[in-house]
TORMARTOR-572852 format. One record per residue: y, z, x of N, C-alpha, C in turn. Coordinates in Angstrom, 3 decimals, always signed. Example, Ala and Ser with C-alpha at 12.3 -4.5 7.8 and 13.67 -1.06 7.14 Angstrom:
// TORMARTOR-572852
((-5.690 +7.800 +13.190) (-4.500 +7.800 +12.300) (-3.300 +7.800 +13.200))
((-2.250 +7.080 +12.850) (-1.060 +7.140 +13.670) (+0.030 +7.870 +12.900))
***
This chain:
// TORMARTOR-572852
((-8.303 -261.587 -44.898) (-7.301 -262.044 -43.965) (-7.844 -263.280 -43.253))
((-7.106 -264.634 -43.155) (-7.518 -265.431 -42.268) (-6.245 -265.987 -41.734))
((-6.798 -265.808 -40.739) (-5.524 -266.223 -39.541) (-5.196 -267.722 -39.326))
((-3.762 -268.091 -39.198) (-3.648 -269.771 -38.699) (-4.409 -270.349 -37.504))
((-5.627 -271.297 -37.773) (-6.208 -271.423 -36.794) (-7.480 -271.267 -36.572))
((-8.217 -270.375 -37.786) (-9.215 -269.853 -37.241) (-10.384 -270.367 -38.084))
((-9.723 -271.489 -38.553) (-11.120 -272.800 -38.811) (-11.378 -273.775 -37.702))
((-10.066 -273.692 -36.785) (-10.436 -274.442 -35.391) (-11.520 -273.797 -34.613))
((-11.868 -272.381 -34.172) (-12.412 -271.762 -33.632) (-13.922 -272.631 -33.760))
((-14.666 -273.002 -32.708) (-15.907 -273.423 -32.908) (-16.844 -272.321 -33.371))
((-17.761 -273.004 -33.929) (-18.555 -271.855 -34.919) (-19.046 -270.832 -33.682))
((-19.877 -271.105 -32.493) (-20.344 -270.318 -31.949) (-19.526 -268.712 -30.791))
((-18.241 -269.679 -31.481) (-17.613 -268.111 -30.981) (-17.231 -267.162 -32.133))
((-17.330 -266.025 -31.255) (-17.805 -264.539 -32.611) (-16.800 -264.511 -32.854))
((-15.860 -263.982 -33.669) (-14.682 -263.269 -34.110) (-14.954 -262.507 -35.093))
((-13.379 -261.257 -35.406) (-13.938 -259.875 -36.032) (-12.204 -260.322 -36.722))
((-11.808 -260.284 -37.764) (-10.478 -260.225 -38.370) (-10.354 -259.495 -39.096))
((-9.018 -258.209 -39.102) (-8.835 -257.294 -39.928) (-9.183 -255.850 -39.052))
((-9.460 -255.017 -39.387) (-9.654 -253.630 -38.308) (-10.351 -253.554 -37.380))
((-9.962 -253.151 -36.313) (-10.781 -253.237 -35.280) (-12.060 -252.617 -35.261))
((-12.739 -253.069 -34.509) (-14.515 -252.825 -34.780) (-14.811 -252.363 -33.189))
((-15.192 -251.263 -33.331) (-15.479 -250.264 -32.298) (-16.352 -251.238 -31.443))
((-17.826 -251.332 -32.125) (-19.071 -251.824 -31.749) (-18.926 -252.621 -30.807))
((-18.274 -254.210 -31.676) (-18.121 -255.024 -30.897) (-16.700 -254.762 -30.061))
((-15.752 -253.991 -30.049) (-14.819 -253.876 -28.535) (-15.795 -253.294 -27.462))
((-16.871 -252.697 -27.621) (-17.367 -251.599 -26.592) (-18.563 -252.749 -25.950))
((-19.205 -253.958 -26.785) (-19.960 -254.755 -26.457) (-19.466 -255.699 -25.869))
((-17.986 -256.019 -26.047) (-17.455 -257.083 -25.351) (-17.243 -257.663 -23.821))
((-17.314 -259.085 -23.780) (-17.349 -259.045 -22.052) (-15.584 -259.431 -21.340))
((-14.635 -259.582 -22.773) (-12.974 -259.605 -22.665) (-12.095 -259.186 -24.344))
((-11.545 -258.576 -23.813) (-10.649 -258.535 -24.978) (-9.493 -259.118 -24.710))
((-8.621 -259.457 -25.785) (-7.880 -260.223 -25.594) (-6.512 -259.075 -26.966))
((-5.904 -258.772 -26.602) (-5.015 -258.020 -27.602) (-3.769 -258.745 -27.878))
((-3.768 -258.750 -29.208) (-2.132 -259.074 -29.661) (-1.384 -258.393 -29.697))
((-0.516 -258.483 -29.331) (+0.771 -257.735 -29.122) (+1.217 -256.735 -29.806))
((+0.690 -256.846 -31.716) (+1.266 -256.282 -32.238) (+0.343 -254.785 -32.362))
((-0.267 -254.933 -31.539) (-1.308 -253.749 -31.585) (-1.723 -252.635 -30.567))
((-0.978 -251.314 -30.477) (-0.373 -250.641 -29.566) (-1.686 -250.489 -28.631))
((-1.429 -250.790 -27.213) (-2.778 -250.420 -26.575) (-2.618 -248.707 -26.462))
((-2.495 -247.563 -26.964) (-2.785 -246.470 -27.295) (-3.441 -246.402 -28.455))
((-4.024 -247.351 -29.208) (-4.549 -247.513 -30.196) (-5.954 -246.622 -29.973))
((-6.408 -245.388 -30.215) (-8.004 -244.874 -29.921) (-8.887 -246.230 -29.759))
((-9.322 -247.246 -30.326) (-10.126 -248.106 -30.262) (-10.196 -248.750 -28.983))
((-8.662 -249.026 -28.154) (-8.473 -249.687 -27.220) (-8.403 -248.982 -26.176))
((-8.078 -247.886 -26.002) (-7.970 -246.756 -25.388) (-9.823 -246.530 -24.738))
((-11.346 -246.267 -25.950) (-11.964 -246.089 -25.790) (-12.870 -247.064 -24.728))
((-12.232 -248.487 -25.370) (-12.765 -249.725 -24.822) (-12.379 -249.829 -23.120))
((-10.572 -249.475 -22.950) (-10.090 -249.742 -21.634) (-11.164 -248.412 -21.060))
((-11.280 -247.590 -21.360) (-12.493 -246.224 -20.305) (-13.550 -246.264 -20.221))
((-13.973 -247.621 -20.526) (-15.122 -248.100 -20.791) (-15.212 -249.382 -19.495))
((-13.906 -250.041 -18.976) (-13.466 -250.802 -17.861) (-14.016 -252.072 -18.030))
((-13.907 -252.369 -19.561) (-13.327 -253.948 -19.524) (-12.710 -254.463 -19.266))
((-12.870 -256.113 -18.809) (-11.759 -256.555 -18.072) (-10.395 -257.156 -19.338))
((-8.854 -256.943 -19.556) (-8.144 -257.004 -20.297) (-7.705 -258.401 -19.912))
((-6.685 -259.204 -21.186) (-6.033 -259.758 -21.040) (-5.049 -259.714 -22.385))
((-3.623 -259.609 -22.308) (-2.889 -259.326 -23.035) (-2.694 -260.884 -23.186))
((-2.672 -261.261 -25.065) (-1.816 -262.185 -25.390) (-0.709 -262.641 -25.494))
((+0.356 -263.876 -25.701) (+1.860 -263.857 -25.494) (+2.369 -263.804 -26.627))
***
């Protein structure tokens, strides 16, 4: 899967494309969720009880 865009991304930022990855949601210092991805999702669920700070995409 590669997303529109995501040869712009400068190299030194991480990205994960395709299923969500526990590891890095639980290591993260923001998530950023797309829309199309239910925040009852277990992954996101584990991450928000974990009290990262969120920001929903548009």
């Amino acid at each position: 899967m590669t997303p529109p865009g995501l040869d712009k991304l400068p190299q030194e930022v991480e990205r994960h494309v395709g299923g969500l990855n526990d590891e890095w949601l639980l290591a993260a210092d923001l998530i950023v969720a797309s829309p199309g991805i239910a925040l009852a999702h277990p992954s996101l669920s584990a991450a928000a009880s974990a009290a990262l700070e969120w920001k929903l995409s548009a």
